[in-house]
Structure formats: C-alpha cells, structure tokens
PDB file of N, CA, C, O and CB in Angstrom:
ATOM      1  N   UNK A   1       0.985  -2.201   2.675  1.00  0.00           N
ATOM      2  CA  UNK A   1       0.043  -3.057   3.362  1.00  0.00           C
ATOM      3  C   UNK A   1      -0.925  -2.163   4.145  1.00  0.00           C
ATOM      4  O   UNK A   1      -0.587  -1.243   4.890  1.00  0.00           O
ATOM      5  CB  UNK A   1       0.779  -4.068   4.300  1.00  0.00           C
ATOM      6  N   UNK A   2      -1.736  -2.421   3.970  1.00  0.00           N
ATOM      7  CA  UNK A   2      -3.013  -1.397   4.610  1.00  0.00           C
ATOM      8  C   UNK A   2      -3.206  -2.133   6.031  1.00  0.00           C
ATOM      9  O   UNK A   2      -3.154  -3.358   6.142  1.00  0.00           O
ATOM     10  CB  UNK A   2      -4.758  -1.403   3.543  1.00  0.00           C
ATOM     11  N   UNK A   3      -3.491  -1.031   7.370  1.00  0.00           N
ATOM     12  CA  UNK A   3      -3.366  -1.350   8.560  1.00  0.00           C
ATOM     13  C   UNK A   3      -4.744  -2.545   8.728  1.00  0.00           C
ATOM     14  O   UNK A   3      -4.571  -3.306   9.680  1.00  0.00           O
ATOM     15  CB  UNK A   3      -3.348   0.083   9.488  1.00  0.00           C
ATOM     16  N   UNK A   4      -5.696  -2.716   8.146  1.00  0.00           N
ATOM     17  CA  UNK A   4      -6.550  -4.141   8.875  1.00  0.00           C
ATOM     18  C   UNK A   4      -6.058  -5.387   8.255  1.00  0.00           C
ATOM     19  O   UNK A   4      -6.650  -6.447   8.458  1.00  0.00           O
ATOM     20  CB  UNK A   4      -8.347  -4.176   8.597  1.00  0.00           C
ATOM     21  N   UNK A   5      -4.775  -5.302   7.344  1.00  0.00           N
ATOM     22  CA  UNK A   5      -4.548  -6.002   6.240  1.00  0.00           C
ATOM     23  C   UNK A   5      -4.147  -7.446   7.415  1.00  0.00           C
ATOM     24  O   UNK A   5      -3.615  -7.284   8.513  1.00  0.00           O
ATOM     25  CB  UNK A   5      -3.227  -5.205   5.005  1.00  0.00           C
ATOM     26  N   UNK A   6      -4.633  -9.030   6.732  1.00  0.00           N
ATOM     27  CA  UNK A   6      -3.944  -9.831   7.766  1.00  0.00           C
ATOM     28  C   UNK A   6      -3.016 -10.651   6.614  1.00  0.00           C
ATOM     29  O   UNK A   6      -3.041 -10.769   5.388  1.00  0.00           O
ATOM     30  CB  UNK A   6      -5.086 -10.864   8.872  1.00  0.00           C
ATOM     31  N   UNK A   7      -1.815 -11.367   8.218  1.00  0.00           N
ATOM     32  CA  UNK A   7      -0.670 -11.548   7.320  1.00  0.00           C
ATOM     33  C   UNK A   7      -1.008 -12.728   6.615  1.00  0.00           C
ATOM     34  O   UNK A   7      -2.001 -13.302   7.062  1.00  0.00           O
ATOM     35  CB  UNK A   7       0.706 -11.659   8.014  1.00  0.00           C
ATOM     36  N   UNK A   8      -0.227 -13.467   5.226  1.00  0.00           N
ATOM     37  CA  UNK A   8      -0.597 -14.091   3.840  1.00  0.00           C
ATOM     38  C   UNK A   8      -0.436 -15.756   4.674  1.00  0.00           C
ATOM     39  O   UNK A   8      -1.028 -16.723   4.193  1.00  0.00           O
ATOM     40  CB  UNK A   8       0.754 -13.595   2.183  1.00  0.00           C
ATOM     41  N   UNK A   9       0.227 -15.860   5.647  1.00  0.00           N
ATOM     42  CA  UNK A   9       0.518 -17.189   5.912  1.00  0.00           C
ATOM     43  C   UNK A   9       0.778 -17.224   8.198  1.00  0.00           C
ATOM     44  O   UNK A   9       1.729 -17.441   8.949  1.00  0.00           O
ATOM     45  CB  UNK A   9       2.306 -17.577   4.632  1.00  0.00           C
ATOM     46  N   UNK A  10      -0.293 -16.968   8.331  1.00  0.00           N
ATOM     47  CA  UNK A  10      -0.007 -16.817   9.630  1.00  0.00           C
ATOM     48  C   UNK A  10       0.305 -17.845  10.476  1.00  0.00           C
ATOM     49  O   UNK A  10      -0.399 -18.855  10.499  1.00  0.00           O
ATOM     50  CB  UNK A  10      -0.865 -16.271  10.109  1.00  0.00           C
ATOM     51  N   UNK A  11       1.375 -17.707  11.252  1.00  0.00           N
ATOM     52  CA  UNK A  11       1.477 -18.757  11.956  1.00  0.00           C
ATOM     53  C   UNK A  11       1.050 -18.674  13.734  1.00  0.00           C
ATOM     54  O   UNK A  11       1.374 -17.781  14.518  1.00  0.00           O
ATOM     55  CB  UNK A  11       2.889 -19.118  11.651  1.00  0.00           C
ATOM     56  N   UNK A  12       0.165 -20.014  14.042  1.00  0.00           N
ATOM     57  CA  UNK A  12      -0.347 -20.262  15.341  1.00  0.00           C
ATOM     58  C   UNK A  12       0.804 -20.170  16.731  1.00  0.00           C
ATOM     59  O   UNK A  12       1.219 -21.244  17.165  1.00  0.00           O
ATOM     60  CB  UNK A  12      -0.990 -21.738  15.188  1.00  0.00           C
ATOM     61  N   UNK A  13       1.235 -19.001  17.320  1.00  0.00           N
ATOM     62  CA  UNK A  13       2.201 -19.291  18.563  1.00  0.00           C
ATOM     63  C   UNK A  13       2.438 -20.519  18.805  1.00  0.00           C
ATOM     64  O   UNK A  13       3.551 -21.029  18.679  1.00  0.00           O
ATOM     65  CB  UNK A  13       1.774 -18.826  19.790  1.00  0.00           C
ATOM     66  N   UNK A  14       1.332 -21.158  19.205  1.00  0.00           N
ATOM     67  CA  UNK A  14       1.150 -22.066  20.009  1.00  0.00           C
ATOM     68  C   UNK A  14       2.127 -23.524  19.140  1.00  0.00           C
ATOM     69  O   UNK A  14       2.474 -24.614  19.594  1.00  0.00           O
ATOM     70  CB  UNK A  14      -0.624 -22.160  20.264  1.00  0.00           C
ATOM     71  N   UNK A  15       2.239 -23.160  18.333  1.00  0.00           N
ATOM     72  CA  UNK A  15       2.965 -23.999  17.440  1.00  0.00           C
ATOM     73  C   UNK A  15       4.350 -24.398  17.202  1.00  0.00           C
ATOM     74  O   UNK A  15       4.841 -25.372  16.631  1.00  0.00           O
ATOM     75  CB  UNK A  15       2.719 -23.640  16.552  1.00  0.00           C
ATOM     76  N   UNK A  16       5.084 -22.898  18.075  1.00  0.00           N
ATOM     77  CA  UNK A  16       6.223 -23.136  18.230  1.00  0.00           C
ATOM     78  C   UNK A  16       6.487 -23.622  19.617  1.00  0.00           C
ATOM     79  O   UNK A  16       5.734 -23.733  20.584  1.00  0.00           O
ATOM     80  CB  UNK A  16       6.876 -22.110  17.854  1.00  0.00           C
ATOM     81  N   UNK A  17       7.836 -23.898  19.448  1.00  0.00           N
ATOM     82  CA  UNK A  17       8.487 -24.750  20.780  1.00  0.00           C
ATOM     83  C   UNK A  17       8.467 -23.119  21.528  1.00  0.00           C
ATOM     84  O   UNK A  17       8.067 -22.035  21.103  1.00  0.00           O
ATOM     85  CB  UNK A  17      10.504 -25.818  20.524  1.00  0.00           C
ATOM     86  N   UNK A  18       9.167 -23.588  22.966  1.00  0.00           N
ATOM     87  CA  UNK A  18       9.005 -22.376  23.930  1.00  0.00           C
ATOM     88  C   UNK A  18      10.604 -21.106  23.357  1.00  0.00           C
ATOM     89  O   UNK A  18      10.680 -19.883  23.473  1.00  0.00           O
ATOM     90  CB  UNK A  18       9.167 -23.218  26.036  1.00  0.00           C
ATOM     91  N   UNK A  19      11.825 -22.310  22.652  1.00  0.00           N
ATOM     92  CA  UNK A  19      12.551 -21.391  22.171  1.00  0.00           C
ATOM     93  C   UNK A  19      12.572 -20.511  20.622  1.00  0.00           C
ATOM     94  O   UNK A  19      13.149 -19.471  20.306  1.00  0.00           O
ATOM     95  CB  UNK A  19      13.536 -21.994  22.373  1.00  0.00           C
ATOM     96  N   UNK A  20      11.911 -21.193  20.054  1.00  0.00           N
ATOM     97  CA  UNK A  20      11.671 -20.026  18.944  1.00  0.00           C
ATOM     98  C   UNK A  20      10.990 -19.439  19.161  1.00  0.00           C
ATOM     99  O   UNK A  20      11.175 -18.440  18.465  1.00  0.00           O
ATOM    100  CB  UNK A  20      11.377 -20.151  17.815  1.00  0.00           C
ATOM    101  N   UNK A  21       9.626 -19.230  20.125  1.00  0.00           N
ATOM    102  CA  UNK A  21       8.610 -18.334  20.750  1.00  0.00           C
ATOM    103  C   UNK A  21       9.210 -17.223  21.303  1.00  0.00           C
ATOM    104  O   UNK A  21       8.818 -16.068  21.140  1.00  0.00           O
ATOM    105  CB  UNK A  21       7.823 -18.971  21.777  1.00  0.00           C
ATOM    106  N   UNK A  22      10.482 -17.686  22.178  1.00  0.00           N
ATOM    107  CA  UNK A  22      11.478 -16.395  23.174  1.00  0.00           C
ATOM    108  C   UNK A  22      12.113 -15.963  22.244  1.00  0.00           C
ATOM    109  O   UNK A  22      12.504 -14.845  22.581  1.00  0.00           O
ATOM    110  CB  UNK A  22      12.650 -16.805  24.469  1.00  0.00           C
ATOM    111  N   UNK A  23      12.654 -16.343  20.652  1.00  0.00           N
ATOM    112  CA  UNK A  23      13.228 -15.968  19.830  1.00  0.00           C
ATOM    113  C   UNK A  23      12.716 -14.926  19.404  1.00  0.00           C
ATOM    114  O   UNK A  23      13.218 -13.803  19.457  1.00  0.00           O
ATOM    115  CB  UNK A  23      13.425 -16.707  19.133  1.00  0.00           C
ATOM    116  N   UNK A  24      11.370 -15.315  18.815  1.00  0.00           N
ATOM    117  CA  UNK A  24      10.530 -14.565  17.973  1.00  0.00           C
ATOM    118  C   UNK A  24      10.419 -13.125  18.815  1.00  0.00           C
ATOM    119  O   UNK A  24      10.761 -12.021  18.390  1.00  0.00           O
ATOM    120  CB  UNK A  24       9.038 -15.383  17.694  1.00  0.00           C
ATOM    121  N   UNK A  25       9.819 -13.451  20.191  1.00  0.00           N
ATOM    122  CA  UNK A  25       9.595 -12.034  20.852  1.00  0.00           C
ATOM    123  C   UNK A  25      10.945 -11.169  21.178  1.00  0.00           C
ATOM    124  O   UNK A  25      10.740  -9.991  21.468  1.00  0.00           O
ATOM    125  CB  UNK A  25       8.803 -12.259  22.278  1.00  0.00           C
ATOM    126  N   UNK A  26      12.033 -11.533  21.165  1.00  0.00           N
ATOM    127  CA  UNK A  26      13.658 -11.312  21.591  1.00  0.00           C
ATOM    128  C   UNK A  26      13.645 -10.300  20.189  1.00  0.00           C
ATOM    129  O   UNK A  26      13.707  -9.073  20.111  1.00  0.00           O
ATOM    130  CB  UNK A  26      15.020 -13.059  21.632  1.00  0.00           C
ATOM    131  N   UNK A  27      13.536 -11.375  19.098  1.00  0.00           N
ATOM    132  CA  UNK A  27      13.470 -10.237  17.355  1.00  0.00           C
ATOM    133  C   UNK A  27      12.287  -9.019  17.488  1.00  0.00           C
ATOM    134  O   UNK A  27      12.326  -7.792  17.394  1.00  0.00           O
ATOM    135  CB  UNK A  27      12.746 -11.456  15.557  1.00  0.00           C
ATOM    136  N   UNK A  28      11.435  -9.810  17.701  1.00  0.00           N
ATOM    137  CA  UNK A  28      10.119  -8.552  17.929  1.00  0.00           C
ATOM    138  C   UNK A  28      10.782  -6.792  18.827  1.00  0.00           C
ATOM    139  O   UNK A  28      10.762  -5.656  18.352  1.00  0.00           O
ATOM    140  CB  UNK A  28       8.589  -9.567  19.410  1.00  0.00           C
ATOM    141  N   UNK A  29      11.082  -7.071  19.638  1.00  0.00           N
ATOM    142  CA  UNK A  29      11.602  -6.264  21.059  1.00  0.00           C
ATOM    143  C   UNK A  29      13.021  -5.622  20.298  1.00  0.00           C
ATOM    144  O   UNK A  29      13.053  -4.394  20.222  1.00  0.00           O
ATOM    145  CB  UNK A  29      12.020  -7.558  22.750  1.00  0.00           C
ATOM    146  N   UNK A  30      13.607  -6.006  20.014  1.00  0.00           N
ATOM    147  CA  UNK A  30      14.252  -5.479  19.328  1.00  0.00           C
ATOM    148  C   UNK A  30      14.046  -4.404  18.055  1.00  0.00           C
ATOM    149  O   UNK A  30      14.647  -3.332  18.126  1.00  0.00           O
ATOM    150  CB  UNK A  30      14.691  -6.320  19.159  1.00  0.00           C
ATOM    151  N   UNK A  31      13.276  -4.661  16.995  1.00  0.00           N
ATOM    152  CA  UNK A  31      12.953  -3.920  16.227  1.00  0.00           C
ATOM    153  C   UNK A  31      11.727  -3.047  16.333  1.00  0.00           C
ATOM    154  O   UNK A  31      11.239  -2.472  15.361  1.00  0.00           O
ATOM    155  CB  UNK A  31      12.995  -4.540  15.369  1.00  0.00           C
ATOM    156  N   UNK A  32      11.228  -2.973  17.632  1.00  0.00           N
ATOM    157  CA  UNK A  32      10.271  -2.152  18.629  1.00  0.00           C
ATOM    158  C   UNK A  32      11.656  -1.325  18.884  1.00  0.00           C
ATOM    159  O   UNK A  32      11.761  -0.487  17.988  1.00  0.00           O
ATOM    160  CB  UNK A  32       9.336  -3.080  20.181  1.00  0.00           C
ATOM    161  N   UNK A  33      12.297  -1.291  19.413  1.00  0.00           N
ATOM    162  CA  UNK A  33      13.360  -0.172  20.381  1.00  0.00           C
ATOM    163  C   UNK A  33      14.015  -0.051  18.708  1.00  0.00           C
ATOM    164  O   UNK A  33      14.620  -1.121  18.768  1.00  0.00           O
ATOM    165  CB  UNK A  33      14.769  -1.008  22.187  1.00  0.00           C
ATOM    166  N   UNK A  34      14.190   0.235  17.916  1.00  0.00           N
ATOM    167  CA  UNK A  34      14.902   1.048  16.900  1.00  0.00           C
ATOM    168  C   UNK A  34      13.977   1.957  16.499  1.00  0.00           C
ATOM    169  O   UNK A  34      12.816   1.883  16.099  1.00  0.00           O
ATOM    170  CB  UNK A  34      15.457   0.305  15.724  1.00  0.00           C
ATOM    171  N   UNK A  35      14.853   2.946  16.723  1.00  0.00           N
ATOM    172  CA  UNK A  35      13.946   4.387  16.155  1.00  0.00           C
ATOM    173  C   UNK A  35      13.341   4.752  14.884  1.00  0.00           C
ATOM    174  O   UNK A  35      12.563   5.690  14.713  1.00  0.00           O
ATOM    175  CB  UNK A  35      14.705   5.480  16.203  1.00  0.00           C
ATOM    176  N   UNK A  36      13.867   3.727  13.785  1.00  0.00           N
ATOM    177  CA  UNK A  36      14.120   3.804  12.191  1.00  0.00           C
ATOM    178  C   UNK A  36      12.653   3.267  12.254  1.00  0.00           C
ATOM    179  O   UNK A  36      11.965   3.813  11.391  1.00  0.00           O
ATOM    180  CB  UNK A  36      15.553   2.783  11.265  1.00  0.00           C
ATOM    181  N   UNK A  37      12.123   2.570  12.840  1.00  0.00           N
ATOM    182  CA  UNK A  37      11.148   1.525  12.444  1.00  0.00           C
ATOM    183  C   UNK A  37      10.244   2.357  12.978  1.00  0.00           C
ATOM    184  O   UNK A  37      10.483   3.155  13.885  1.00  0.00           O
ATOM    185  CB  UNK A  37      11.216  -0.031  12.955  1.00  0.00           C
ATOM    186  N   UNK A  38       8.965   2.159  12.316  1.00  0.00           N
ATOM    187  CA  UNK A  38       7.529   3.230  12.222  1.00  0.00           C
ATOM    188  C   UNK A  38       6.484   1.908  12.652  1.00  0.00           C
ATOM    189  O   UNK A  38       5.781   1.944  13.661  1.00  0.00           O
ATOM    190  CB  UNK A  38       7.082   4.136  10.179  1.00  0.00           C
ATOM    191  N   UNK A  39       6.528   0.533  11.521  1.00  0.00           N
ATOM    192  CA  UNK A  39       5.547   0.099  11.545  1.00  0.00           C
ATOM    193  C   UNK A  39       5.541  -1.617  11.698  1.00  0.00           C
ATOM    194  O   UNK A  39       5.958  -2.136  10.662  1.00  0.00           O
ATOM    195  CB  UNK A  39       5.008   0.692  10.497  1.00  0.00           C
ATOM    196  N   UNK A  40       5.242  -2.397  12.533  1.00  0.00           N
ATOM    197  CA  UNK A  40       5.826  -4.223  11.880  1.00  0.00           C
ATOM    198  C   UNK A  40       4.415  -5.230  12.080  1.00  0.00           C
ATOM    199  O   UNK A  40       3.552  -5.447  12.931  1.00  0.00           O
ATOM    200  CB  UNK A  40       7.517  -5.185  13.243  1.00  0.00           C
ATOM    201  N   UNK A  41       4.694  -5.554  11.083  1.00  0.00           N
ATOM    202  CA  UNK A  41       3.817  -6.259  10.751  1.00  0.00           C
ATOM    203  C   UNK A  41       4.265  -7.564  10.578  1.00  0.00           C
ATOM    204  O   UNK A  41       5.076  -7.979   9.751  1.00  0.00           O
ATOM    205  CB  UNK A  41       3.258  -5.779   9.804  1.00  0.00           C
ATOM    206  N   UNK A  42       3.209  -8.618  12.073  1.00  0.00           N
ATOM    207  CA  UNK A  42       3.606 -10.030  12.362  1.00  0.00           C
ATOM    208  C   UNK A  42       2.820 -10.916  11.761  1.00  0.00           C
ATOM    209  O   UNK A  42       1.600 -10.766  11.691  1.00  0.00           O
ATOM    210  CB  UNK A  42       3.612 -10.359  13.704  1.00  0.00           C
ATOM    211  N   UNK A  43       3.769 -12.423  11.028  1.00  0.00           N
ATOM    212  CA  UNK A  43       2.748 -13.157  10.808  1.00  0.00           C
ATOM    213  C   UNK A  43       2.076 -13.781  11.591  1.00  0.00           C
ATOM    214  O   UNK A  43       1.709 -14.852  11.107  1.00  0.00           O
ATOM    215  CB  UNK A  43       2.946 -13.788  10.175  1.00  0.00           C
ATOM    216  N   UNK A  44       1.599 -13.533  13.013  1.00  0.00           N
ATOM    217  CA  UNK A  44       1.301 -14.605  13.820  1.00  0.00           C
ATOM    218  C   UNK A  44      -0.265 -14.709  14.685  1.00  0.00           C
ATOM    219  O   UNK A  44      -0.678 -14.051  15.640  1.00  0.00           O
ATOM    220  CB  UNK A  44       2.470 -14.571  14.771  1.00  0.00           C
ATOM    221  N   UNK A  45      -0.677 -15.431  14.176  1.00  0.00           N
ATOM    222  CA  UNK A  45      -2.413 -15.603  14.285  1.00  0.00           C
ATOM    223  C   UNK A  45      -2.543 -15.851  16.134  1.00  0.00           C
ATOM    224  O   UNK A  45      -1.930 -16.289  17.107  1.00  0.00           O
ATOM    225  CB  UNK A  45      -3.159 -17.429  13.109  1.00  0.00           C
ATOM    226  N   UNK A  46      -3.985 -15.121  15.653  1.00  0.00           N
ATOM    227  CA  UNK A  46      -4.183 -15.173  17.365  1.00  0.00           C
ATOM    228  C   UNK A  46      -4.519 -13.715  17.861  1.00  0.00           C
ATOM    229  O   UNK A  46      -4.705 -13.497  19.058  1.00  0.00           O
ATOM    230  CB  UNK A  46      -2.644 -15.714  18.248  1.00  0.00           C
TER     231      UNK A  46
END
C-alpha cells in the first residue's frame, strides 16, 4: 500500500458508539507499542 494510499471502505468515527470507539483506539495503542510493527494503516475517515 503506498503511503497517500486511502483506505477501500472507510469508516466515519463518529459512527460508532462511544464503546467500540474506546475499543478501536485500546486495539490501535496496542499495536503502536509492539516493536514488530513498522506501519498501520486505519480504515477510518476523517
């Protein structure tokens, strides 16, 4: 995936409830602090 590339089906934050939102960023934050991981790429518009 080339870095200006945008994601195929993005989804609006604002769309989720407030707990899959704390979910999403809880998963996010997580695979930020693993060392293995270089690059992530979110579907989420905005």
């Amino acid at each position: 995936m080339h870095e200006h590339a945008k994601a195929k089906n993005p989804i609006d934050p604002g769309s989720l409830s407030a707990e899959a939102l704390e979910e999403v960023e809880i998963f996010l934050a997580a695979i930020d602090a693993n060392d293995d991981v270089q690059n992530v790429f979110v579907g989420l518009a905005g």
